[in-house]
C-alpha positions, 0 to 999 in steps of 0.5 A, spaced: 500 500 500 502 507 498 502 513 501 497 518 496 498 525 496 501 527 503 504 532 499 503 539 502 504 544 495 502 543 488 508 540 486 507 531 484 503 527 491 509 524 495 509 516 494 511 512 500 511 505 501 507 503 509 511 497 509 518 500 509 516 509 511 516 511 518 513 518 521 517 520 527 514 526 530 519 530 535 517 534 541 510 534 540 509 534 548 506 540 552 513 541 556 515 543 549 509 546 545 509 553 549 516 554 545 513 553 538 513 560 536 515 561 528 514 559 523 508 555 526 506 555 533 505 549 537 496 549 535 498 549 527 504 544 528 499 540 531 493 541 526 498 538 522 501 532 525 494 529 527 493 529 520 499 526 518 499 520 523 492 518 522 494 517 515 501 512 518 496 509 522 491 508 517 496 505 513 499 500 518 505 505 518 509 505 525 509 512 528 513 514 533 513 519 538 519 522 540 519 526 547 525 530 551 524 528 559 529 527 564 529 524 571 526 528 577 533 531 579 535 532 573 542 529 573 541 526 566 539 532 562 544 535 557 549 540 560 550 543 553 553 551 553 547 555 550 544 562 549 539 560 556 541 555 560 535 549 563 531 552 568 532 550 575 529 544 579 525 539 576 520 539 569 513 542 570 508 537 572 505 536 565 512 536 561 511 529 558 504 529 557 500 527 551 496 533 546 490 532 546 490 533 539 495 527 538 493 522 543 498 515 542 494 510 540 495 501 540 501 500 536 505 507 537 512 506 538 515 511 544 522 514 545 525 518 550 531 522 549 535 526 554 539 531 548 537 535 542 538 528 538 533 523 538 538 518 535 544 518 540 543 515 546 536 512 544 533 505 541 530 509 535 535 506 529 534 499 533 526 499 533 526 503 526 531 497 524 527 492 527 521 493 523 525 494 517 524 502 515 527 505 510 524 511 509 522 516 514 518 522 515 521 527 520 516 533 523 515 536 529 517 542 533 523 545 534 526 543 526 532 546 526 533 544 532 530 537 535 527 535 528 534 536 524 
């Protein structure tokens, strides 16, 4: 079965191939969507990745939800030199917690990293490996940061 037009200009429909093409959506967590500013804030990226995964699903593609949580003192988060450094203490409550717009489902693969990549340091590679992907589709907040 193929993905038909997920393509979102009026260039050709993009045409994946389900049994071998994962969605991979990154950061899509309250903690995270506040921060969505520009070019989209977090409402339109979710308007836009709901779609997106029921699509994957309904195709019996796998869709994996990447999300950035640390232990409660924080002693496994990065520790990386930037312009704002982490707030102190541990995340608010509902850092983790799941959109409404973008509830996981039965089937959904889960990962959590503790840096900006979703990557290093995570069974990502192992599980899309596993399932034999080959192609992936990347969205999420963040893009030129946790998405690239």
């Amino acid at each position: 079965m193929l993905f038909r037009n997920l393509a979102m200009t009026d260039a050709a429909p993009l045409r994946l191939d389900a049994a071998t093409t994962a969605l991979v959506l990154i950061d899509l967590q309250q903690g995270i969507l506040a921060y969505a500013k520009a070019p989209r804030d977090g409402a339109a990226v979710l308007a836009n990745a709901a779609p997106l995964a029921a699509a994957f699903r309904a195709a019996r593609a796998p869709v994996v939800l990447v999300k950035v949580g640390f232990s409660a003192d924080g002693g496994d988060a990065l520790k990386a030199i930037v312009d704002a450094p982490n707030p102190a203490g541990a995340p608010p409550a509902n850092w983790m917690a799941d959109p409404a717009e973008l509830p996981p489902q039965p089937g959904d693969i889960h990962i959590v990293k503790r840096q900006w990549g979703a990557f290093h340091g995570t069974e990502l590679d192992l599980q899309l490996r596993r399932r034999g992907i080959r192609t992936i589709v990347l969205a999420g907040i963040a893009t030129s940061i946790g998405v690239e």
